[in-house]
N, C-alpha and C positions, 0 to 999 in steps of 0.2 A: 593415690598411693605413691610415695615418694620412691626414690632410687634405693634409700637405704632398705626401706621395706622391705623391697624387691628382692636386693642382696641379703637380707634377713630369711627371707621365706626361699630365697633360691638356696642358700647354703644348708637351712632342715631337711630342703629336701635331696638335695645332693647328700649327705649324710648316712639318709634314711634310707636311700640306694644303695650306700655303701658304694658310690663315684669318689675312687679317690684324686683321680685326675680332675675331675666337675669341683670337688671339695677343696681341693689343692689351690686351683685357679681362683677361689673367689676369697679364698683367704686371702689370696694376696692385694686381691682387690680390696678388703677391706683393710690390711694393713699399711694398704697405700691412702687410703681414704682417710685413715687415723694418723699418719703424718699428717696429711692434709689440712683436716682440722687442726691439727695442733701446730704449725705453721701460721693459718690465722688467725690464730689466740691474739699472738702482738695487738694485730687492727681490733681489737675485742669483738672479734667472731666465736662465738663456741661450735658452730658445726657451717660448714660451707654449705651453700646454695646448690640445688640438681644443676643449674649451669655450670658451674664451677667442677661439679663432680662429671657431668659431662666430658670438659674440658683432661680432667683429669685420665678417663676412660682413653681418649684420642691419645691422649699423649703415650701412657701403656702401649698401647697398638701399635703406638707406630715407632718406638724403641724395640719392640718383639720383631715386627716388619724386618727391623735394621738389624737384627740378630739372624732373623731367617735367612737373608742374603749373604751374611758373613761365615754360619753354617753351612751354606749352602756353597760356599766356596772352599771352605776347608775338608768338603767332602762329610759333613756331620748328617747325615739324613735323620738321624734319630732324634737329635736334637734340636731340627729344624723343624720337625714336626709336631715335638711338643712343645715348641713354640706357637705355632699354627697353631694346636690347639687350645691354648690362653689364648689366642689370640680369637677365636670362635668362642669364646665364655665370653670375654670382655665386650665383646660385640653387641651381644643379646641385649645388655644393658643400656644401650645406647639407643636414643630414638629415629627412627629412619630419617636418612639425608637428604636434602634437595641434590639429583644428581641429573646429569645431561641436557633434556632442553626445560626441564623443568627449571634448573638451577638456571640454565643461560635465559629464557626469560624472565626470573626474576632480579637478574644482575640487569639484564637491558633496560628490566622499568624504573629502578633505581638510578642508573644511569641518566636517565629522561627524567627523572623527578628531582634530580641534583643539580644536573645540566655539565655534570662532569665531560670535561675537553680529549684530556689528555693524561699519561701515567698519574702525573703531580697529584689528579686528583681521586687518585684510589685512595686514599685515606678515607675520605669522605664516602666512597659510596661503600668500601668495608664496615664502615661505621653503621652506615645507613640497613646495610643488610643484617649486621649481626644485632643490630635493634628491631627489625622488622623479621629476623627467622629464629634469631639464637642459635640453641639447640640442635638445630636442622641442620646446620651447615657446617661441612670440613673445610674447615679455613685453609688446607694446601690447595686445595682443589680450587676453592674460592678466586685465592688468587690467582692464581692461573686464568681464571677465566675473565675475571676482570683483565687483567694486563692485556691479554689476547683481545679482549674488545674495545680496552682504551687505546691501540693499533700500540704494545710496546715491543 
């Protein structure tokens, strides 16, 4: 079952609850997704790849993220929370992440299988990971973890 599916049968059902908040959130997801597609029409896409709408998903999260804290400074608690809460829908969608030493030893074996030195060659094992996890992996966190182990 694809992403969209997902988002297909999560918003009936959200609906069918009568979640206007659950309903609210995923609409926007889909209307984010419908730009999306329609962005790579040029490259003659007609509908983007679950990576891509992954990719998509992170990015949502974490412009909400940067909303929460700006909320969260102007003293807006009401509206930081309904941000939090898109940001708990858009979540769901998303496949669990390699996190902690999960993630740090699969940057070390990569690391070992590249023979990466130093910073220069984070390229190469970002590469190497997001071919070997995709999906699985938050690319901020990622780096961080690489840099921290190529001693940056």
């Amino acid at each position: 079952m694809s992403v969209r599916d997902d988002l297909t049968a999560a918003l009936k059902t959200a609906m069918l609850a009568r979640d206007a908040e659950r309903t609210s959130a995923i609409r926007l997801i889909n209307a984010k997704l419908k730009d999306t597609d329609i962005a790579a029409r040029p490259k003659g896409i007609d509908k983007v790849s679950d990576d891509e709408v992954f990719a998509m998903l992170r990015s949502m999260i974490k412009s909400r993220r940067d909303s929460v804290a700006l909320y969260r400074q102007g003293g807006r608690e009401d509206l930081a929370a309904k941000e939090e809460a898109e940001i708990a829908v858009i979540s769901e969608f998303l496949p669990a992440t390699l996190e902690g030493e999960a993630l740090e030893a699969a940057v070390k074996a990569v690391i070992a299988e590249t023979g990466a030195a130093s910073v220069k060659d984070m390229g190469k094992v970002v590469g190497a990971l997001k071919a070997r996890h995709g999906a699985a992996l938050d690319m901020g966190v990622v780096s961080g973890v690489v840099k921290a182990l190529l001693g940056a």
